[in-house]
N, C-alpha and C positions, 0 to 999 in steps of 0.2 A: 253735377248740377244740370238740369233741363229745366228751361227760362219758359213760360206758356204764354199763347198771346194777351192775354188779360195781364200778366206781369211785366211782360215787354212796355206795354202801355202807362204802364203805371210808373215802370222804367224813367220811360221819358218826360213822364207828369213831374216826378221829381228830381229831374235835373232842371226844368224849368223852372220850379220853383225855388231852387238853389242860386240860378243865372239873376234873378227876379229879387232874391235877396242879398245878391252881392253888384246888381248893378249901379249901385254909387261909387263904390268903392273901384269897379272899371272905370268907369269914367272917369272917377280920380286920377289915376295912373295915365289913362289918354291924355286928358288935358293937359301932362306936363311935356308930351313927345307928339300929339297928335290931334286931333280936332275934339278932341273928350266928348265924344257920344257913344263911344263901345258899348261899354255898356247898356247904353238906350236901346243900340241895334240890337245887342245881344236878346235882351229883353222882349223887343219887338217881334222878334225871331221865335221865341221857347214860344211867347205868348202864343201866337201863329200856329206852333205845332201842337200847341193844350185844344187849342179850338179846333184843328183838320182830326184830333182824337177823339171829339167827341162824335162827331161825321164818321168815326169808324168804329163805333160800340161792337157792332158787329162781324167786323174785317178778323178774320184770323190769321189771312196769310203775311207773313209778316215781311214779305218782300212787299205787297203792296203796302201796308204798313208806313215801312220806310221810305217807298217810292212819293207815297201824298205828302208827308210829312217834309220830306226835302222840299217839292215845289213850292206846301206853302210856307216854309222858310222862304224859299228863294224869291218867290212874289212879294214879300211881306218887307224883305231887306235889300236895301238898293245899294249900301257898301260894300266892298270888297268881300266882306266877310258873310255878304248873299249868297253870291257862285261858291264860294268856299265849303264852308256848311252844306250848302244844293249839293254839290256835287258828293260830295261824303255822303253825304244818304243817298244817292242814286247807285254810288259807287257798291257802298254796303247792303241795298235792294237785290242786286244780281245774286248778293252769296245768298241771301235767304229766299228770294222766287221759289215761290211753290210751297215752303217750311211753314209748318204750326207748332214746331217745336225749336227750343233753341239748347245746339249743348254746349260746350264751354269750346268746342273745339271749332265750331261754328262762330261762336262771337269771338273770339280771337281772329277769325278769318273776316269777319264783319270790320272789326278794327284798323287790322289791316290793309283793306281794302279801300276801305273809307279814308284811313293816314295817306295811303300813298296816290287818291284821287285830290287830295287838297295840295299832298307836293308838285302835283303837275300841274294842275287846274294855278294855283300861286308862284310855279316856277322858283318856289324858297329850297334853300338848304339849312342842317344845321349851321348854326354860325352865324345867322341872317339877322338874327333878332328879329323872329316872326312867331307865331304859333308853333311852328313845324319844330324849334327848340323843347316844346314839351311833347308836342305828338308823336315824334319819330321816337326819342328813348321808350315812351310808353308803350307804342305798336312793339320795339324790338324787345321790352320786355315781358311781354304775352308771352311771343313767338318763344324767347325763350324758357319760360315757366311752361310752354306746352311742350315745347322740344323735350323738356326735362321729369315731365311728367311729376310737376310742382302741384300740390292740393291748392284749391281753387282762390278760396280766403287768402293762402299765402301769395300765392299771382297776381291777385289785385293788388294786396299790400307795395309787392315789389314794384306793379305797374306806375301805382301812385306814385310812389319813394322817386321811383327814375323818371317819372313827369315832374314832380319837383325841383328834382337837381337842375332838370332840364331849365324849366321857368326861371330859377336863383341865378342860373348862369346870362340871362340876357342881361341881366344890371351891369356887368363888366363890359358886355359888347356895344359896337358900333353899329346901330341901323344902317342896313343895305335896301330897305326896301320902304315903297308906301311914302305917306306923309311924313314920318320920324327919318327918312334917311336922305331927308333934306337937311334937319339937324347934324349932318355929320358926327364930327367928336362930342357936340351938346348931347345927344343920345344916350351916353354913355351914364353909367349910373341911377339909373332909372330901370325897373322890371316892364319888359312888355306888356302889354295888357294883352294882344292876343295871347301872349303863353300864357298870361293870367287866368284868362277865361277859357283854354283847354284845360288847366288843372282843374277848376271849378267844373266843368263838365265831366269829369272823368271820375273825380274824387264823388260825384256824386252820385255816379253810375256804381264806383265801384260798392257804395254805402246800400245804394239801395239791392243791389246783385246778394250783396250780403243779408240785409234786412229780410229777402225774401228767403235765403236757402241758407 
């Protein structure tokens, strides 16, 4: 698969519009562990990156691409979850600088880059009951469908599947981090809403990857 910047774009069109139709249902999930606006931020954010795309009809490099895109994320969201997002697109900018093409071995290294700029930027691990519960198995399932030299549709598949687990397993955890890990043991039994909203991103990514090729 080789992604073009016209599709990249579109890429990102509809995960925002994915973020945009699931953010009640974020905020639901916040509100029982956290100030329940995720979702709004989340929103506020995709929205922001629909509009720095229309300002790039023309842009094909897809490092600058995702370099506008992150700031005006990160201008746009003043949560936690501003620097987060920012820095994953800034992260994942460096792999594409200079690229008008994208091939599957390239967004895998996009993802990557991107996951492991939001583990340091968040200071989270698995376990945390943060985002990084669905991002880290999905980055390490790329890696592995690339290691293994897995057909592309099946990679996503597995990407999703092991962002999922990822996400199901915060319900049993205790928040370490953020407003929720003020809750202590009240944390418990309840899905994060950031892993919620990295599956929702990712699941959407992988939909439209598909849609296209």
């Amino acid at each position: 698969m080789v992604v073009q910047p016209h599709e990249w774009k579109q890429i990102l069109l509809k995960i925002g519009q994915r973020v945009e139709e699931e953010k009640d249902y974020l905020s639901d999930l916040d509100r029982v562990i956290g100030d329940g606006d995720h979702g709004v931020s989340m929103a506020i954010g995709w929205t922001a990156i629909k509009d720095k795309l229309q300002e790039l009809e023309n842009e094909n490099d897809l490092g600058t691409i995702c370099q506008s895109v992150a700031k005006a994320f990160l201008n746009a969201v003043g949560a936690s979850v501003g620097p987060l997002y920012g820095t994953a697109f800034l992260r994942g900018s460096q792999i594409l600088k200079g690229k008008t093409t994208l091939t599957e071995e390239e967004i895998v290294k996009f993802w990557s880059a991107a996951v492991a700029g939001m583990q340091q930027m968040g200071k989270a691990e698995v376990g945390d009951k943060t985002m990084m519960d669905t991002w880290v198995p999905i980055a390490a399932a790329l890696e592995h469908s690339l290691r293994n030299g897995e057909q592309w549709p099946a990679a996503l598949d597995r990407a999703v599947e092991a962002g999922r687990k990822g996400m199901e397993s915060t319900r049993d955890m205790v928040s370490n981090k953020g407003r929720s890990g003020r809750l202590g043991d009240r944390s418990k039994g309840h899905i994060d809403p950031g892993a919620a909203s990295a599956l929702i991103i990712f699941t959407a990514f992988a939909d439209a990857c598909k849609e296209f090729h």
